[in-house]
TORGUTOR-86981 format. One record per atom (N, C-alpha, C): residue number from 1; x negated, y, z; atom name; residue in one letter. Coordinates in steps of 0.02 Angstrom, whole numbers, plus 50000, padded with zeros to 5 digits. Last residue first. Layout:
REM residues N
PT;pos;c1;c2;c3;site;code
PT;NUM;X;Y;Z;CA;A
...
This chain:
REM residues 225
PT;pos;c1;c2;c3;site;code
PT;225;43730;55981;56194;N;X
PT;225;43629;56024;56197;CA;X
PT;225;43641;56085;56161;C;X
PT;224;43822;55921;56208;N;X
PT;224;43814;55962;56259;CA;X
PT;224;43746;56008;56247;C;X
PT;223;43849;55859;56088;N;X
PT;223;43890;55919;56122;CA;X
PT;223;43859;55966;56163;C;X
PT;222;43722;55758;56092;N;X
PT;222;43717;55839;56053;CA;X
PT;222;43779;55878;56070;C;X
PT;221;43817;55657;56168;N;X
PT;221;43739;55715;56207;CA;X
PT;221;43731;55774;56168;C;X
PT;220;43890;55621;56062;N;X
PT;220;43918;55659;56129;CA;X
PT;220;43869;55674;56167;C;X
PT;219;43790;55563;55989;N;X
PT;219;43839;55617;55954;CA;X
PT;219;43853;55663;56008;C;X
PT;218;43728;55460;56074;N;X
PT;218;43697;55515;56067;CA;X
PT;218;43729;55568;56051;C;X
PT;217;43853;55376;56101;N;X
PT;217;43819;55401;56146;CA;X
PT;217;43771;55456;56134;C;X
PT;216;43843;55340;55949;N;X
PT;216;43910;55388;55986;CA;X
PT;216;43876;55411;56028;C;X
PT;215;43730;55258;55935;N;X
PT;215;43740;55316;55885;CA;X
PT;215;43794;55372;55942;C;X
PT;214;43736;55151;56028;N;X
PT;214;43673;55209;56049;CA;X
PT;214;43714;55290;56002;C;X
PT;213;43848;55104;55975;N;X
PT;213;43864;55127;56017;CA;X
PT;213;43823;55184;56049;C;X
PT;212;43811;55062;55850;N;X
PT;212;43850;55112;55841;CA;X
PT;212;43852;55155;55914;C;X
PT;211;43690;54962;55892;N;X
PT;211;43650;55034;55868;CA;X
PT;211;43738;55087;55873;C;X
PT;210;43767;54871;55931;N;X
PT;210;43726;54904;55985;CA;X
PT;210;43715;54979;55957;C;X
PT;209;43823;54835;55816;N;X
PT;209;43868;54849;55863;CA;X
PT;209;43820;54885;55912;C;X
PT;208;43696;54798;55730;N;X
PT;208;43738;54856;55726;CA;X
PT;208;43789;54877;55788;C;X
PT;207;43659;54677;55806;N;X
PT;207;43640;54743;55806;CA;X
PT;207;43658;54804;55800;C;X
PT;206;43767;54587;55776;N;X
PT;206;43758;54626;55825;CA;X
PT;206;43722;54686;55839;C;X
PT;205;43758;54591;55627;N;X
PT;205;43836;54640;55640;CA;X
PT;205;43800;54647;55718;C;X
PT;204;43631;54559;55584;N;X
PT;204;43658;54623;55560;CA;X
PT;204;43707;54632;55606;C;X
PT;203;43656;54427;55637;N;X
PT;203;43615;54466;55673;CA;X
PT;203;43610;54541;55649;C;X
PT;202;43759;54369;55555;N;X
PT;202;43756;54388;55614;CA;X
PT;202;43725;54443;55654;C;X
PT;201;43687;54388;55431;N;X
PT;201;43721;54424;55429;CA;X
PT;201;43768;54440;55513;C;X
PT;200;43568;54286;55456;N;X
PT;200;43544;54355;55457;CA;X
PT;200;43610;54421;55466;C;X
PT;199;43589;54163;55488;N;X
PT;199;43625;54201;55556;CA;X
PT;199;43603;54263;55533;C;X
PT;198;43484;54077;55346;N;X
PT;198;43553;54088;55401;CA;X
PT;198;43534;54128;55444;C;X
PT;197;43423;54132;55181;N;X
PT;197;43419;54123;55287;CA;X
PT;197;43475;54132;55308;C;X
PT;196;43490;54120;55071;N;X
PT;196;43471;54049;55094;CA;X
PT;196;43430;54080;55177;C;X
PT;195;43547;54252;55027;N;X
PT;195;43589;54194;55055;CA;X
PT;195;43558;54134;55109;C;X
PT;194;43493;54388;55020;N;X
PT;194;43446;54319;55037;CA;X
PT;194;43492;54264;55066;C;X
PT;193;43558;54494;55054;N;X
PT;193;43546;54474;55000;CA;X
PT;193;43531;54406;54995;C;X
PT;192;43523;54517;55195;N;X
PT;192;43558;54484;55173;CA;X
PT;192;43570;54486;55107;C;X
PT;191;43420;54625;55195;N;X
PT;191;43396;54562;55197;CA;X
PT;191;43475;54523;55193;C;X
PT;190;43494;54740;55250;N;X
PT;190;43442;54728;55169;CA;X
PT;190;43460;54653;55143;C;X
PT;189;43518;54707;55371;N;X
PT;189;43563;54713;55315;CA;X
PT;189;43551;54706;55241;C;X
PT;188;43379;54714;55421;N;X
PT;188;43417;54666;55420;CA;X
PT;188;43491;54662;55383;C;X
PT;187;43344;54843;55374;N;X
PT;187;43325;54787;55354;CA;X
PT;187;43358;54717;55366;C;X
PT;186;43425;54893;55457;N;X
PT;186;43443;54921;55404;CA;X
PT;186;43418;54871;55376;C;X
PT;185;43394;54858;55612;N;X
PT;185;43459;54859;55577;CA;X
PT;185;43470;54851;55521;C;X
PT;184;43284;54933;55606;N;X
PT;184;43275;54843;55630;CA;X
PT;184;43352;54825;55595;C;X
PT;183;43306;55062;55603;N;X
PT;183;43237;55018;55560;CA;X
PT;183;43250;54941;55560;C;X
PT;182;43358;55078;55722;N;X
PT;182;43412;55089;55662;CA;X
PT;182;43373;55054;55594;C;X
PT;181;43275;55075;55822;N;X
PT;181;43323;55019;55817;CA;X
PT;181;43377;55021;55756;C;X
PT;180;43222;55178;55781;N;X
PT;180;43192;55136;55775;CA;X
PT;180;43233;55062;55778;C;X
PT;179;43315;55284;55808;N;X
PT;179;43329;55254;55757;CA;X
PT;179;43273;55193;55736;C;X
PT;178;43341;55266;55937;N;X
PT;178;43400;55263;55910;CA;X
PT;178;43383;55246;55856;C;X
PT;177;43209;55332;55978;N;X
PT;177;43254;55260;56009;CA;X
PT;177;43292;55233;55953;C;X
PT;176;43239;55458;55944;N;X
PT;176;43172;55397;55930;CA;X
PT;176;43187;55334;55923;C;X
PT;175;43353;55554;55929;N;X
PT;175;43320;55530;55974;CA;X
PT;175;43283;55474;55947;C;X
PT;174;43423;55664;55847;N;X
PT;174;43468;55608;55914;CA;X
PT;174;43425;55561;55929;C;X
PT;173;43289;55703;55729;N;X
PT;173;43359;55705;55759;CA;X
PT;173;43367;55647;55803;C;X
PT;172;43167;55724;55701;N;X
PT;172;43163;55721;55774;CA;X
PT;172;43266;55753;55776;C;X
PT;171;43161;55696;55540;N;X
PT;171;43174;55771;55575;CA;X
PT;171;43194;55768;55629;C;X
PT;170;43091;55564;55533;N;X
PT;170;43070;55615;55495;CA;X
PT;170;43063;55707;55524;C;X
PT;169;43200;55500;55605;N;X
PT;169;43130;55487;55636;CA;X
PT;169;43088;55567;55596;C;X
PT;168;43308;55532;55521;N;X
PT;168;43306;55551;55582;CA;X
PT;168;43264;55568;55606;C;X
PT;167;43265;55463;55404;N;X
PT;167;43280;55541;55396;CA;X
PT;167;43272;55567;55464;C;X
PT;166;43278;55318;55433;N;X
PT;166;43203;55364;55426;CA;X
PT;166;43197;55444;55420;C;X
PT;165;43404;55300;55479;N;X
PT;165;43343;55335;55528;CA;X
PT;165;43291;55350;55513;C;X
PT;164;43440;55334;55370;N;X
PT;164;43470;55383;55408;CA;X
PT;164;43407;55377;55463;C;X
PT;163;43400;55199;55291;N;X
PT;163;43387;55279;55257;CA;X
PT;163;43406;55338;55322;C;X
PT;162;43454;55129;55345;N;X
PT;162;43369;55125;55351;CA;X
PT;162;43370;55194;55346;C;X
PT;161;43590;55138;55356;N;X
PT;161;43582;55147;55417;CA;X
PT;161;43482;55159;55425;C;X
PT;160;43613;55123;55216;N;X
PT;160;43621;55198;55255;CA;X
PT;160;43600;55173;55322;C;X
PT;159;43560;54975;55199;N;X
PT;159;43506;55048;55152;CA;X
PT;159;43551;55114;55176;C;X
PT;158;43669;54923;55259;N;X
PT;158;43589;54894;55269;CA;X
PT;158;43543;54980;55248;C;X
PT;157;43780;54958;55179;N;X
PT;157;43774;54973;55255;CA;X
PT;157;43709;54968;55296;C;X
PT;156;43731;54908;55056;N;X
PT;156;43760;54957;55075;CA;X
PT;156;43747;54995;55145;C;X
PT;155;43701;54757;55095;N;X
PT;155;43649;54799;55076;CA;X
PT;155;43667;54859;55079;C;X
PT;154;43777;54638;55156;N;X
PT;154;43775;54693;55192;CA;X
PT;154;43738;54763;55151;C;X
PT;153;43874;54515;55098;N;X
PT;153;43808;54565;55054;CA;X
PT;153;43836;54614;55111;C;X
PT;152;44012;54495;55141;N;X
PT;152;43950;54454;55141;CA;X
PT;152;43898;54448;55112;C;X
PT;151;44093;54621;55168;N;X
PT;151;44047;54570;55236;CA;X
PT;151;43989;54520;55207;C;X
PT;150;44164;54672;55071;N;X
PT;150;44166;54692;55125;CA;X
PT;150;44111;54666;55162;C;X
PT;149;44137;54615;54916;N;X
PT;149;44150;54681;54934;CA;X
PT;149;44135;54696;55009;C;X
PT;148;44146;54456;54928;N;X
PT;148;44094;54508;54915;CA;X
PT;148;44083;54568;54912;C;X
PT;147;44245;54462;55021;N;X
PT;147;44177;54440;55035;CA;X
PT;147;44117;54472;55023;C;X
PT;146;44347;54488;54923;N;X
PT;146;44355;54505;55018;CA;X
PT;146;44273;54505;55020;C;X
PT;145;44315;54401;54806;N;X
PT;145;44331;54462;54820;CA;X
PT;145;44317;54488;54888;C;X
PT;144;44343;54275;54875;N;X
PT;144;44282;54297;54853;CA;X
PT;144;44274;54374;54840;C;X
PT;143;44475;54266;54919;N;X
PT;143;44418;54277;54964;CA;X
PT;143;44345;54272;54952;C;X
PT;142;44534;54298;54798;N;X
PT;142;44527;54339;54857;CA;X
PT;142;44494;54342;54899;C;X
PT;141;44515;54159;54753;N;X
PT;141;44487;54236;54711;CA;X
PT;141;44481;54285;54759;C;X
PT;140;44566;54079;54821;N;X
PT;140;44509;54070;54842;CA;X
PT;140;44487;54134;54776;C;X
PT;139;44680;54107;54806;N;X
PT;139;44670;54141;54863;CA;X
PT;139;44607;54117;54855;C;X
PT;138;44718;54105;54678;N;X
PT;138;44727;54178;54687;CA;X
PT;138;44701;54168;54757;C;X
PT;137;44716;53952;54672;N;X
PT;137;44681;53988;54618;CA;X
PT;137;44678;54078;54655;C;X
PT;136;44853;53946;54763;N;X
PT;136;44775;53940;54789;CA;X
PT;136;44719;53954;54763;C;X
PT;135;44925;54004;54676;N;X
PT;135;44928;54018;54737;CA;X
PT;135;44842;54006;54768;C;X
PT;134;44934;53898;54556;N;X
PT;134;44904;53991;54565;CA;X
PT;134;44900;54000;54633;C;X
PT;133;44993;53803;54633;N;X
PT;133;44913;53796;54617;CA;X
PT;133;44884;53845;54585;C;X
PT;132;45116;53818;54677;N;X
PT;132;45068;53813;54726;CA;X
PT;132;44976;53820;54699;C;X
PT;131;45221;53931;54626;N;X
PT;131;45157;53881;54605;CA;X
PT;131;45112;53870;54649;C;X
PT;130;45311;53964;54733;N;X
PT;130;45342;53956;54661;CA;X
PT;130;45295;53906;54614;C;X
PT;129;45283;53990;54847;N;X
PT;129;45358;53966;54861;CA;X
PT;129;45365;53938;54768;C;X
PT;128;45134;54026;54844;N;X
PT;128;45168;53969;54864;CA;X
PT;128;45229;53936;54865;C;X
PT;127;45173;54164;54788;N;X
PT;127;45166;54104;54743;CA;X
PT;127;45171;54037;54776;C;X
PT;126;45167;54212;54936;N;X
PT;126;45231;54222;54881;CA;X
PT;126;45225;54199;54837;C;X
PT;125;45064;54215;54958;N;X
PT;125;45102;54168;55000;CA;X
PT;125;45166;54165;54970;C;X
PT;124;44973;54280;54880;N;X
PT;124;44963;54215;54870;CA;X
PT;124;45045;54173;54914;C;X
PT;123;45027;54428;54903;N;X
PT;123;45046;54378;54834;CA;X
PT;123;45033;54300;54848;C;X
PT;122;44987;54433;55029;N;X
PT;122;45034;54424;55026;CA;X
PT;122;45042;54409;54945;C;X
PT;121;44839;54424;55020;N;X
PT;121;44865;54363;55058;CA;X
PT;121;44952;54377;55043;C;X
PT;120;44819;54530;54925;N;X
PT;120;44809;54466;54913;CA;X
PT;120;44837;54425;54920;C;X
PT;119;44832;54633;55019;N;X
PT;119;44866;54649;54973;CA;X
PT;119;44883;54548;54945;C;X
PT;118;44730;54612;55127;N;X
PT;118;44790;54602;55132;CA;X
PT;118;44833;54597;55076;C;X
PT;117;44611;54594;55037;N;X
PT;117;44633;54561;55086;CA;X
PT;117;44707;54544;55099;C;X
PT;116;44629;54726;54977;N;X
PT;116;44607;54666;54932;CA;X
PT;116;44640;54585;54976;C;X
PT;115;44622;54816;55083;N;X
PT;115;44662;54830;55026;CA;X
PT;115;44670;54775;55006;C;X
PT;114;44478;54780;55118;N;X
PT;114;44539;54784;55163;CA;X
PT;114;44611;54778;55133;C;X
PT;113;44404;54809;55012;N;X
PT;113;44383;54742;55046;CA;X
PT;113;44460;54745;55094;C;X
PT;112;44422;54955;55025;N;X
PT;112;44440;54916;54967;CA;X
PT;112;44456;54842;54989;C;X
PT;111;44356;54993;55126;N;X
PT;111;44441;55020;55125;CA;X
PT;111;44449;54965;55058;C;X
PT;110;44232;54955;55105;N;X
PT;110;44252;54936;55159;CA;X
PT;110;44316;54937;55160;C;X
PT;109;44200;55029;55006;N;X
PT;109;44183;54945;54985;CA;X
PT;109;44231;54934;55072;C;X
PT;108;44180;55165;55054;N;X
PT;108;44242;55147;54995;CA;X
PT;108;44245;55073;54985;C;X
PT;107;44076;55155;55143;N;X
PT;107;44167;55169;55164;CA;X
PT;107;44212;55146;55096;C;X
PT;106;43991;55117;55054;N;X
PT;106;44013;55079;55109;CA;X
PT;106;44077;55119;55124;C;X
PT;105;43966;55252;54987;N;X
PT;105;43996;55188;54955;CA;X
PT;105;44006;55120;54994;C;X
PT;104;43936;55341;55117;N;X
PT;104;44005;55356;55050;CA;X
PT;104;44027;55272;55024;C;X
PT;103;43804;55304;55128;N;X
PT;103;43860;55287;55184;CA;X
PT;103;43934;55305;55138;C;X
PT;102;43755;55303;55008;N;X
PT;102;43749;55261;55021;CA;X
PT;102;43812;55254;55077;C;X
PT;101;43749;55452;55037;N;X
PT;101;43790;55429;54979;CA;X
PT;101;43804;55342;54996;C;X
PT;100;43693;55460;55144;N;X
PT;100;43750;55504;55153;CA;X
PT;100;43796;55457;55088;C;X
PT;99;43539;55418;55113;N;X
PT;99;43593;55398;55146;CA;X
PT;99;43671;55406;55156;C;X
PT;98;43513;55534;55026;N;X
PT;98;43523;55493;54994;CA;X
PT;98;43552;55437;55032;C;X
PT;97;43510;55654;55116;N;X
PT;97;43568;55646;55078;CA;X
PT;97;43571;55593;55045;C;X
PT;96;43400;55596;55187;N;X
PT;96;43463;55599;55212;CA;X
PT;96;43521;55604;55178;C;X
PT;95;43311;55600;55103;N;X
PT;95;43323;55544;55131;CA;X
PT;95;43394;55521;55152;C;X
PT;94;43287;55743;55089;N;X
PT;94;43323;55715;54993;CA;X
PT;94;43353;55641;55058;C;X
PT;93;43338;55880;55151;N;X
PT;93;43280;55788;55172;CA;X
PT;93;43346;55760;55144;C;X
PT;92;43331;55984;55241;N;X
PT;92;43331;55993;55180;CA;X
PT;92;43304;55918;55133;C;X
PT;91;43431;56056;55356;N;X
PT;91;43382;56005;55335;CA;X
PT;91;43405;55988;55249;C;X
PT;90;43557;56067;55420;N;X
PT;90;43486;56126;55420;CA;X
PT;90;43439;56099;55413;C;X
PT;89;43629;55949;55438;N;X
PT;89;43659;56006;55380;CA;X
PT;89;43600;56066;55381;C;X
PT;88;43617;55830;55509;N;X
PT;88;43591;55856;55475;CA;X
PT;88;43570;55910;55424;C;X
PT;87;43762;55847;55574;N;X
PT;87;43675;55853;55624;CA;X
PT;87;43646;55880;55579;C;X
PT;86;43847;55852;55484;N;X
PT;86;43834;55917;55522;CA;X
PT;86;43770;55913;55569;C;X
PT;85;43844;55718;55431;N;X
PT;85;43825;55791;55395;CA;X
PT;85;43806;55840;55435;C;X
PT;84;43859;55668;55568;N;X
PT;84;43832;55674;55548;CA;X
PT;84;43793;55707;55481;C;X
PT;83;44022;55693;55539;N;X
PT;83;43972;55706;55584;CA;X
PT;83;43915;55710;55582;C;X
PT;82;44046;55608;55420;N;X
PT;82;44069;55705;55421;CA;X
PT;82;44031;55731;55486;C;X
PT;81;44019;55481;55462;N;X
PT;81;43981;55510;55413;CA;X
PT;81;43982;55605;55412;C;X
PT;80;44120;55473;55575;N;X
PT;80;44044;55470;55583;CA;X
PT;80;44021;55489;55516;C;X
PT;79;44245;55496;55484;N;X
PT;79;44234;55535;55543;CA;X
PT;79;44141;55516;55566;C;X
PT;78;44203;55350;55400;N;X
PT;78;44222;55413;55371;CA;X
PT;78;44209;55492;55414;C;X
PT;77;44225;55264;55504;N;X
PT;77;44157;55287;55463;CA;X
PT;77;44154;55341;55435;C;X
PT;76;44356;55253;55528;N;X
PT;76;44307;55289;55591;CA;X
PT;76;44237;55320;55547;C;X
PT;75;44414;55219;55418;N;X
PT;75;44454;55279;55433;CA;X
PT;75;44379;55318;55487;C;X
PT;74;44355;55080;55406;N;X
PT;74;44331;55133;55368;CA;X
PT;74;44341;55197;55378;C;X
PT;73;44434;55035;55515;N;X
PT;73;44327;55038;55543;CA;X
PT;73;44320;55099;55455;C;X
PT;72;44536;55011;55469;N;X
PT;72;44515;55066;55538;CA;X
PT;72;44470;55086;55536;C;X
PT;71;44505;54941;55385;N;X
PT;71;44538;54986;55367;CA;X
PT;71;44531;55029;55413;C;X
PT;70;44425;54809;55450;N;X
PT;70;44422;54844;55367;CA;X
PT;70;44451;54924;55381;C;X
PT;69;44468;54779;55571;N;X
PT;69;44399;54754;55547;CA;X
PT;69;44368;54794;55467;C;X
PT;68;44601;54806;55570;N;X
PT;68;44544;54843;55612;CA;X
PT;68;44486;54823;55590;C;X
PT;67;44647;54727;55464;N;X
PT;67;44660;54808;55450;CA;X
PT;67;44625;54827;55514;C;X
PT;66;44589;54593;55485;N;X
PT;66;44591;54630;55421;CA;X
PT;66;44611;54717;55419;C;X
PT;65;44694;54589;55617;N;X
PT;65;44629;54564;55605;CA;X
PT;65;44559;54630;55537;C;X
PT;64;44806;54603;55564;N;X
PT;64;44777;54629;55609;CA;X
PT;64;44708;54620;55610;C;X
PT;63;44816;54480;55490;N;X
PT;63;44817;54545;55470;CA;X
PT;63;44809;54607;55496;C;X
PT;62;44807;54382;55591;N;X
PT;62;44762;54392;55530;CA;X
PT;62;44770;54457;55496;C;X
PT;61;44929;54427;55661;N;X
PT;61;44859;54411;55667;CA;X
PT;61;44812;54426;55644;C;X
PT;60;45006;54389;55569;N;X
PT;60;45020;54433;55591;CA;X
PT;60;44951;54460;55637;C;X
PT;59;44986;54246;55507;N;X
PT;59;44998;54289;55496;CA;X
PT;59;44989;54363;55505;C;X
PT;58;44986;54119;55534;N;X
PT;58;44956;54157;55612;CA;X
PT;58;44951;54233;55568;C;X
PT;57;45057;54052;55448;N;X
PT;57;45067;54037;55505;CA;X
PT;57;45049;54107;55563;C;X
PT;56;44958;54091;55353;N;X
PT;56;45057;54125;55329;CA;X
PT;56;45080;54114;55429;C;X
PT;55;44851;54018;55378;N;X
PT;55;44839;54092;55388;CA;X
PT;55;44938;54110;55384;C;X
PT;54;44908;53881;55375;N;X
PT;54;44905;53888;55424;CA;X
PT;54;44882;53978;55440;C;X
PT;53;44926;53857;55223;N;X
PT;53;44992;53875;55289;CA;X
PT;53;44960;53887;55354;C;X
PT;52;44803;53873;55196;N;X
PT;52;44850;53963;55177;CA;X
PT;52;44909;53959;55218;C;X
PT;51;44748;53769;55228;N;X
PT;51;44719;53853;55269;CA;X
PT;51;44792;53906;55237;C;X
PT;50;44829;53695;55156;N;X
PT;50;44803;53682;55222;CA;X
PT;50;44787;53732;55245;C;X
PT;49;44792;53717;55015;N;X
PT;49;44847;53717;55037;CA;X
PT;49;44849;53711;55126;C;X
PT;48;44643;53660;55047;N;X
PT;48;44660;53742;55043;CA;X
PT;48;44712;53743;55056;C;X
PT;47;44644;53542;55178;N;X
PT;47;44613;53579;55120;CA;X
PT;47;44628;53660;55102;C;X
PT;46;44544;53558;55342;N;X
PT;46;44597;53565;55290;CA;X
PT;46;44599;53575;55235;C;X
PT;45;44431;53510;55398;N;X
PT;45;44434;53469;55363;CA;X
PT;45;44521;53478;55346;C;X
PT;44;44488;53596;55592;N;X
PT;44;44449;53572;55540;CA;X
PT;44;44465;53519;55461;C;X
PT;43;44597;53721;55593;N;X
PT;43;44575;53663;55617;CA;X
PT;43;44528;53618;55546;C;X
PT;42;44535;53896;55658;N;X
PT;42;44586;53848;55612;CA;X
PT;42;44556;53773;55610;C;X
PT;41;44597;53967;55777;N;X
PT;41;44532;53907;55779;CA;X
PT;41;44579;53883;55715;C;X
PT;40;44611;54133;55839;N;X
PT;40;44613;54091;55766;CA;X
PT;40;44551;54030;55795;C;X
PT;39;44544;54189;55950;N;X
PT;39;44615;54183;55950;CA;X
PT;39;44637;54140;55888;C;X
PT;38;44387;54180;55938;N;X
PT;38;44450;54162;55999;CA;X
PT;38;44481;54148;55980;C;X
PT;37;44384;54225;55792;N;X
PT;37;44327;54178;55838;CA;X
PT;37;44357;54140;55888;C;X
PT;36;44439;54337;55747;N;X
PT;36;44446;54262;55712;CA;X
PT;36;44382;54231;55734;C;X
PT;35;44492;54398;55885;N;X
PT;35;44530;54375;55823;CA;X
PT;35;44514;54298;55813;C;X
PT;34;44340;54435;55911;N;X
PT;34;44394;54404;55975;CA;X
PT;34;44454;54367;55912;C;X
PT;33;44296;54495;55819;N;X
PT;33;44267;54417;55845;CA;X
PT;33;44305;54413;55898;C;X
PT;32;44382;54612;55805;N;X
PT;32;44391;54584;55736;CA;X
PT;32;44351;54501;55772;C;X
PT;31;44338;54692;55914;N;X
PT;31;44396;54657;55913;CA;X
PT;31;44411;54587;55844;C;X
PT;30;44211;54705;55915;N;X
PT;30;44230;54665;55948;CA;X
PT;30;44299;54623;55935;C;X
PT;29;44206;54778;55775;N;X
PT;29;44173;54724;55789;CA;X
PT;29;44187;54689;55840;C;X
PT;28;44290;54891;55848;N;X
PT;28;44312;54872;55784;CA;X
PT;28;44263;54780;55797;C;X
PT;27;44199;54943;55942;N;X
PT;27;44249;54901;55944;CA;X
PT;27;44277;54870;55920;C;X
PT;26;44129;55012;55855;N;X
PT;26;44061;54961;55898;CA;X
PT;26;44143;54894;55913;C;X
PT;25;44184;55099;55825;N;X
PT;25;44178;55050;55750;CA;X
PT;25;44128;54989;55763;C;X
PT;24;44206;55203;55940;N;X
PT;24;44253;55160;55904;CA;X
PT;24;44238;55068;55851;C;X
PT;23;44072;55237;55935;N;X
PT;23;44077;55192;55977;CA;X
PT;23;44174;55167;55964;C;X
PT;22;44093;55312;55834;N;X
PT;22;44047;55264;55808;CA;X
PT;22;44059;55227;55854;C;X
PT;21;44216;55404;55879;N;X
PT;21;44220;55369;55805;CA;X
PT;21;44183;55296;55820;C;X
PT;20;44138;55460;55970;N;X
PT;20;44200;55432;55995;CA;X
PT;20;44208;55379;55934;C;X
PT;19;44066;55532;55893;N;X
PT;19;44026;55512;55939;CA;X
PT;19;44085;55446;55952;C;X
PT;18;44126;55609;55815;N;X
PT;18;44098;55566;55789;CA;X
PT;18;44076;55512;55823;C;X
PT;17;44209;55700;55900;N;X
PT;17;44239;55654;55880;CA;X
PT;17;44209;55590;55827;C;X
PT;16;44107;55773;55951;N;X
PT;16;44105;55702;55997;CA;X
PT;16;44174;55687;55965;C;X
PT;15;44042;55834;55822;N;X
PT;15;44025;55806;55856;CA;X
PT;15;44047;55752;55895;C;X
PT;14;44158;55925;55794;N;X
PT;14;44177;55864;55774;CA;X
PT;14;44120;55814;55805;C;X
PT;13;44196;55997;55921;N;X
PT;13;44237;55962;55911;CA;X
PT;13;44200;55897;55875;C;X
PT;12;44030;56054;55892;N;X
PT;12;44026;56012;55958;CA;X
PT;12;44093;56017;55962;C;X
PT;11;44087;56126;55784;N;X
PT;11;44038;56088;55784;CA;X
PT;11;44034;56029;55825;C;X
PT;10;44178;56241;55827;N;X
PT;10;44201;56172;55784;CA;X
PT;10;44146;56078;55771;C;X
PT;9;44120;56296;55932;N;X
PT;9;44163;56254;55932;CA;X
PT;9;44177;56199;55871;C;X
PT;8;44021;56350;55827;N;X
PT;8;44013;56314;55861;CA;X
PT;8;44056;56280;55900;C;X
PT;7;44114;56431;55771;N;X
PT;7;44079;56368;55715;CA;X
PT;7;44060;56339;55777;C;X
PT;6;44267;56475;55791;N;X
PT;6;44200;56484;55814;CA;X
PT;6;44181;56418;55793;C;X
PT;5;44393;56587;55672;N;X
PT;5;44371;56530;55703;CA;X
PT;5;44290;56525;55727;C;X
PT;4;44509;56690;55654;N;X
PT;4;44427;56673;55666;CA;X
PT;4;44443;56626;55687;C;X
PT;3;44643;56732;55549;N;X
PT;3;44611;56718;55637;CA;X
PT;3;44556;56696;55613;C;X
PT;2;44720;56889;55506;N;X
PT;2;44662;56848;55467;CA;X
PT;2;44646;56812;55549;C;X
PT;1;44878;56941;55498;N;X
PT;1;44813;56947;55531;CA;X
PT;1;44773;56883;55521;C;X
């Protein structure tokens, strides 16, 4: 016997598991500046041999660190992007799908950047026992790698969050609010390109943390409408 399923159930499921997701990936950001803000003070004027004993040191940590800040937060994006298909899925707005892609190649720069990280720190600490000076050759590669893939060019994450609210604003989806503050976001992600202004990539991640949380909070209102 063939079972049915009800679309609208499924809908308002994945709905507030998107909803749950984005205000997930608001946490992800907290937790990842409690880490390596609080809990990591590495000490000043070390050299490199100097930071890698002291990351092998706090280890466990740091890698923690690295797999909620990277690997979780991609697992959640992934669940907010499939959600959001479905807001937009009775719309026909080139904008949106051209965000959609944009949000695609941030999840994949994000799971990578994570991959890269960890994968890395453990070769480098395992050349320490044999060459110390590949070792550190391989970790300051990694953390250019890490960098430039995951966090320190936002433009990815900058051009889906512009592109989604102008799609939004466009087709009076999850609310005005939401994405005007998604305008202020996206550009500011843009805008890190621009190495030479400081706190821009700051002021990308708080914002964003605000906007994920407006984002969930709305996901879980469309359950109910």
């Amino acid at each position: 016997m063939q079972l049915m399923t009800n679309p609208i159930s499924n809908n308002t499921a994945l709905l507030r598991f998107g909803g749950l997701a984005a205000i997930g990936m608001a946490l992800c950001y907290v937790a990842i500046a409690v880490i390596f803000f609080a809990m990591l003070s590495m000490p000043q004027g070390l050299d490199t041999a100097g930071k890698i004993q002291y990351v092998q040191q706090h280890h466990l940590l740091v890698a923690s660190g690295y797999g909620i800040g990277y690997l979780l937060f991609g697992v959640l994006l992934a669940i907010v992007l499939q959600a959001l298909q479905r807001v937009f899925a009775n719309t026909s707005s080139a904008v949106a799908a051209l965000a959609e892609r944009f949000g695609n190649v941030w999840l994949v720069l994000m799971m990578a950047s994570g991959m890269v990280a960890l994968i890395g720190l453990q070769m480098v600490f395992r050349l320490m026992e044999t060459d110390p000076q590949q070792a550190i050759a391989l970790y300051n590669t990694r953390n250019m790698l890490t960098e430039a893939l995951g966090g320190g060019i936002e433009l990815a994450g900058g051009l889906w969050v512009l592109l989604l609210s102008i799609s939004g604003l466009q087709q009076h989806r999850l609310g005005k609010g939401l994405h005007v503050l998604g305008l202020v976001v996206g550009a500011l992600g843009i805008l890190t390109v621009m190495h030479s202004l400081p706190y821009l990539k700051d002021a990308f991640g708080i914002t964003q943390l605000i906007w994920f949380i407006w984002l969930g909070i709305s996901l879980l209102r469309a359950t109910k409408a």
